[in-house]
N, C-alpha and C positions, 0 to 999 in steps of 0.2 A: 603147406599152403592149400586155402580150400578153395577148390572152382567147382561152379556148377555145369552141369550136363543137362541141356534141353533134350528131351527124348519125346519125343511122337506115339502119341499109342493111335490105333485103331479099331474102336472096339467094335463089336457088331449090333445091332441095332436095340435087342434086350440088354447087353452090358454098357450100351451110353446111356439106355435110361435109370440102370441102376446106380452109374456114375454121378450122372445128373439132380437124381435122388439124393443120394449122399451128399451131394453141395450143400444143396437147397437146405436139408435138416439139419448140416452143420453147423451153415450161417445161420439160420435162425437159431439155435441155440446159442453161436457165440450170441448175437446180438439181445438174446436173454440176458446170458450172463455178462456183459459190459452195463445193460441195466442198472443189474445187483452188485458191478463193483463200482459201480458211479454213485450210487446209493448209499452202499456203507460203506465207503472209499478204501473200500481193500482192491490194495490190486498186483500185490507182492502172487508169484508162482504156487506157494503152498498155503499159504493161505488164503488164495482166490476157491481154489481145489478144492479144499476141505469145505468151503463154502455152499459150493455150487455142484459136486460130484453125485451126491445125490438126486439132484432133479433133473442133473444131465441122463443118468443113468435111467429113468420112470420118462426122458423124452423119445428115447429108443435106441440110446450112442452106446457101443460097446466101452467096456474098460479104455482101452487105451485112447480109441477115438474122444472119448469123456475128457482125458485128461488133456490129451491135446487140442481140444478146443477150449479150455481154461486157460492154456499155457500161452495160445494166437492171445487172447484177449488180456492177457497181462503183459504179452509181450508187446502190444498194440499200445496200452499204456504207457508203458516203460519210453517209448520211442515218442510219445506225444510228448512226453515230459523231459525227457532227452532237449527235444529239439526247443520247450519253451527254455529249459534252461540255456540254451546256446542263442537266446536270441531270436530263433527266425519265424517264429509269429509274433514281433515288435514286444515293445515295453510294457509294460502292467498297465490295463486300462486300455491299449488299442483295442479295435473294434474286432482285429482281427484275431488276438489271444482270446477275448473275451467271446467269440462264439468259439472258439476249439475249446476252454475251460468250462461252457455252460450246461455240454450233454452230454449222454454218454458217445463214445466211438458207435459207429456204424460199419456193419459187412454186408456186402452186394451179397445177394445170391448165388453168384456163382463166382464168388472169393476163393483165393487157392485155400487148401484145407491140408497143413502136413501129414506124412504117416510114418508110422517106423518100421521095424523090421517084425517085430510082431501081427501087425494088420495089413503089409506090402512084402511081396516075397518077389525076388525076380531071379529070370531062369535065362542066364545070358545065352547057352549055348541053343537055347530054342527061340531067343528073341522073344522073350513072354514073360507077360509078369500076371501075380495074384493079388486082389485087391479085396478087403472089406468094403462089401455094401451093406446098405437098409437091407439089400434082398436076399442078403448070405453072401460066401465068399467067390467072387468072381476071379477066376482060374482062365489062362490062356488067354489073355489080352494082347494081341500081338504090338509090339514096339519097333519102330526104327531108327534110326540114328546112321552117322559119318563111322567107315575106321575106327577115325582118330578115338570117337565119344566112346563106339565099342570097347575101344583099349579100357580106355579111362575109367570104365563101369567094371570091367571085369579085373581090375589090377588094384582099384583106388578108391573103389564105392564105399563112406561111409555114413552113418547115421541116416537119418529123414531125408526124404523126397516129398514135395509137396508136388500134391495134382491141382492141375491146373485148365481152367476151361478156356480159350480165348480164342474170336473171331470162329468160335463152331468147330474148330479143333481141340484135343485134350492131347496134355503134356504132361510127364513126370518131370518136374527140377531136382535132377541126384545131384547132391552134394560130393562131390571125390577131393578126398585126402590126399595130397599129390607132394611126393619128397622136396624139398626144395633141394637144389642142388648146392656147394658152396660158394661162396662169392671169391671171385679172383682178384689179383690185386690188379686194380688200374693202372692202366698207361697214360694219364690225363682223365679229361672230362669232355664230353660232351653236354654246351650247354643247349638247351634247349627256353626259348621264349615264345609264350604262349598269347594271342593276340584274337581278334575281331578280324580285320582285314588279311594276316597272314594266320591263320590258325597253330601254326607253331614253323618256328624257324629257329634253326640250330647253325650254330657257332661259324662250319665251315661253308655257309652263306647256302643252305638248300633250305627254300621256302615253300612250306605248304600254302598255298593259296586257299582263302575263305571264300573268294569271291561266287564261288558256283553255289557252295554250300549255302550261303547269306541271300543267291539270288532262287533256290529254291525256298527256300523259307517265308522270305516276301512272297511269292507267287502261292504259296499254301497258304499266308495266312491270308492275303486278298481274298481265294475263294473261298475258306472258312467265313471270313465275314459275309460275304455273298450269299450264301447257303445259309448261313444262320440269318437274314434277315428276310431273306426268301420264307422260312419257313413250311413250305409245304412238306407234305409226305415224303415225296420223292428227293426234295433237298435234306428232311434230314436222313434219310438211306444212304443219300452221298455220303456226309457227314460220317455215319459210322463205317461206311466203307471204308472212307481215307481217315477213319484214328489209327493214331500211333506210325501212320506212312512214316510221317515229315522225322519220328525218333529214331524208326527202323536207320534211314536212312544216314541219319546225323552219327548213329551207332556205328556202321557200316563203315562210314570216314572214317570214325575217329579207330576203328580197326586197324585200317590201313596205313593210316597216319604212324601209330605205335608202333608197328609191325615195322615199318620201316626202319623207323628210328633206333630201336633195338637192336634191330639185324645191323643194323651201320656199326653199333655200339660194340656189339659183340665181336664184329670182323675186324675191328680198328684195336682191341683190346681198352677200349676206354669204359669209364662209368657214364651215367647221365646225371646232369644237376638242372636239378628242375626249381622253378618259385615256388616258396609258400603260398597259395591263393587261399588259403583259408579266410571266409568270409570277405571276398573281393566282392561280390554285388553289394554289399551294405557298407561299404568302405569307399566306394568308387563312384563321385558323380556325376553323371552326363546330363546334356540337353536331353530331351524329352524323344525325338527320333532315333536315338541311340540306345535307349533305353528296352526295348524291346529286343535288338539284338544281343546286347549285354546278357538279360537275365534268359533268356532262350538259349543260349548258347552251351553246350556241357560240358565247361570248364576242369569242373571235376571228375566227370566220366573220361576224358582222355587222358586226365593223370593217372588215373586208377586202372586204365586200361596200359599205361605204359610201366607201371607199377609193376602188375603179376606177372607180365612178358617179359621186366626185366630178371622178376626170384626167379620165373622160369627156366630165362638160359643162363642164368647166377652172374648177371651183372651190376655192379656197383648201383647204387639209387640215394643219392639224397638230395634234400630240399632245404633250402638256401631263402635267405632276405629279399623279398623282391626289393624294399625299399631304395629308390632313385638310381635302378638297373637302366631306367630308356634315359635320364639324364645325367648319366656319368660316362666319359671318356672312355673306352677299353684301353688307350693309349697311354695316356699321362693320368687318368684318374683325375680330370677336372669334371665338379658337378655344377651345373645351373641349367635353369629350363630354358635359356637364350639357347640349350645346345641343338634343339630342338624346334629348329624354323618351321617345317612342316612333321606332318603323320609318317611319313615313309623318309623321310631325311634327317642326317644327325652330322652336325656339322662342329667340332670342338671351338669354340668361342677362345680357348688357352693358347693350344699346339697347333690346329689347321687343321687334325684330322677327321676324315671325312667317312663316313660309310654310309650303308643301306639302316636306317633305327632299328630295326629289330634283328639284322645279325650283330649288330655293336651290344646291344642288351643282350643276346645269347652269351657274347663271349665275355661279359661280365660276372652272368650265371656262371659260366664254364669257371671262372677261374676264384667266384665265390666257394662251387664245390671241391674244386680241387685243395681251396684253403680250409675248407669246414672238412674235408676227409684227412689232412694230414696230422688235424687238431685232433680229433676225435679218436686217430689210430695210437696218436704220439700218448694223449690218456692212458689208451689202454695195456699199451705196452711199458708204462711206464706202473700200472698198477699189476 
């Protein structure tokens, strides 16, 4: 399993400029070379390289740095193209594929630039790493980090670390190779239903509440519009003050959120069965006030964050049908949307039974997984 490690450098005044330096000439080279492959629409790894290795090399980039700025910008591609094939810059001819298909990709400035182990070297037991610059090789860059990350770097470090400049500090992203443990056989299922109003509520009726979460969000984006129509100086300093606040924080939840649920998961000896939401914003229609909490919301970052907690502590994980989980019965398994008189009430129209909507949808999850785990094992065991 691979997770990254945020690591803090602090360099000293000539080593942020040589840092800084390095950004700057990187991304202007990628943004050369996206150029030359928007051009002669090469954009495959080896043959971008063979392309462009040359003039990366006469712009001042070492070997390896050469190649891995050819490698950011085909990877850049790859994921442009990724995502038109999946859909999420609309159908052939919207306005909004049609400007991501018309240029080439663009890199800020101070765009993370990966490195590997030939042009980054690090010295855990001194907390220092060495870094190719423009300016030669900058040696004793002091880094910090938690314990925990120490561990993780010194036990699990491998491949690239991309540096990274943000909000005036620099950051290495290490990649660490981390064993998964093996998966134990469950005692049931914890389902888990994932919502706007409850941000996630599981089966044996513990509801995370959205409501703080949803009312930060409105309050941040009231004064983003504020600031942005203000427009002065000073409004837009605010503005960069508070980017990424309103994610940090969303992130920060949805941490906690996971962590929970895991830990219950793990103590209980059950698995977690989670919904497919694959592609729920373009699936899913609301009035036009909903709609901003909808696609704002990180849907897939708290799955993905319940995800690697659960290989982590080697608990059971699969994902399951959402289809007519809020209007089906946990009880008798009667479906219609009469079951469902209000947002927060689920009242069975069949048998009389009654709950909260989104623990009756959890325990539907729960015992979707429970059926999609016993199908899948009885396969395996049978081959």
């Amino acid at each position: 399993m691979k997770l990254v490690a945020a690591v803090r450098l602090f360099p000293s005044a000539p080593q942020e400029a040589a840092l800084r330096d390095t950004l700057a000439l990187c991304n202007r080279a990628a943004n050369t070379v996206s150029a030359r492959a928007f051009e002669a629409r090469v954009t495959g790894k080896q043959s971008l390289q063979r392309l462009v290795y040359g003039d990366l090399k006469e712009a001042g980039l070492s070997a390896q740095p050469a190649i891995h700025v050819a490698r950011k910008v085909a990877g850049a591609y790859a994921t442009l193209m990724a995502s038109i094939r999946a859909g999420n810059l609309g159908q052939p001819g919207s306005k909004r594929r049609v400007k991501a298909e018309s240029k080439p990709i663009r890199f800020r400035p101070d765009a993370a630039q990966p490195f590997d182990d030939r042009c980054l070297s690090w010295q855990p037991a001194r907390r220092t790493v060495s870094i190719w610059t423009t300016a030669g090789r900058m040696a004793g860059i002091p880094f910090r980090c938690s314990d925990a990350q120490y561990e993780q770097l010194r036990e699990h470090r491998r491949g690239e670390s991309d540096l990274v400049h943000r909000d005036g500090k620099w950051y290495l992203y290490a990649t660490c190779d981390i064993p998964e443990p093996g998966l134990t056989e469950p005692d049931g299922f914890t389902g888990v239903d994932l919502g706007i109003a409850n941000i996630a509520t599981t089966d044996d009726g513990t509801r995370h509440s959205g409501k703080h979460l949803n009312r930060h969000r409105h309050r941040a984006r009231h004064l983003r519009r504020k600031l942005q129509a203000k427009g002065t100086r000073s409004a837009k300093r605010l503005l960069r003050k508070r980017s990424r606040k309103e994610t940090r924080f969303a992130a920060g939840t949805n941490h906690v959120i996971a962590k929970r649920i895991v830990t219950e998961a793990e103590r209980t000896g059950r698995g977690i069965a989670l919904e497919d939401l694959g592609g729920i914003c373009g699936r899913v229609r609301l009035r036009k006030p909903q709609r901003v909490t909808l696609h704002s919301w990180a849907f897939a970052q708290l799955g993905h964050f319940i995800a690697y907690k659960a290989a982590r502590a080697g608990v059971p994980l699969v994902y399951v049908d959402p289809a007519y989980t809020s209007q089906m019965c946990s009880s008798c398994g009667h479906v219609s949307k009469k079951n469902r008189p209000s947002q927060a009430t689920f009242r069975c129209t069949s048998c009389g039974f009654a709950e909260h909507a989104d623990v009756n949808a959890a325990r539907n999850i729960a015992a979707r997984g429970a059926a999609d785990w016993a199908v899948s094992h009885a396969a395996d065991d049978a081959a």
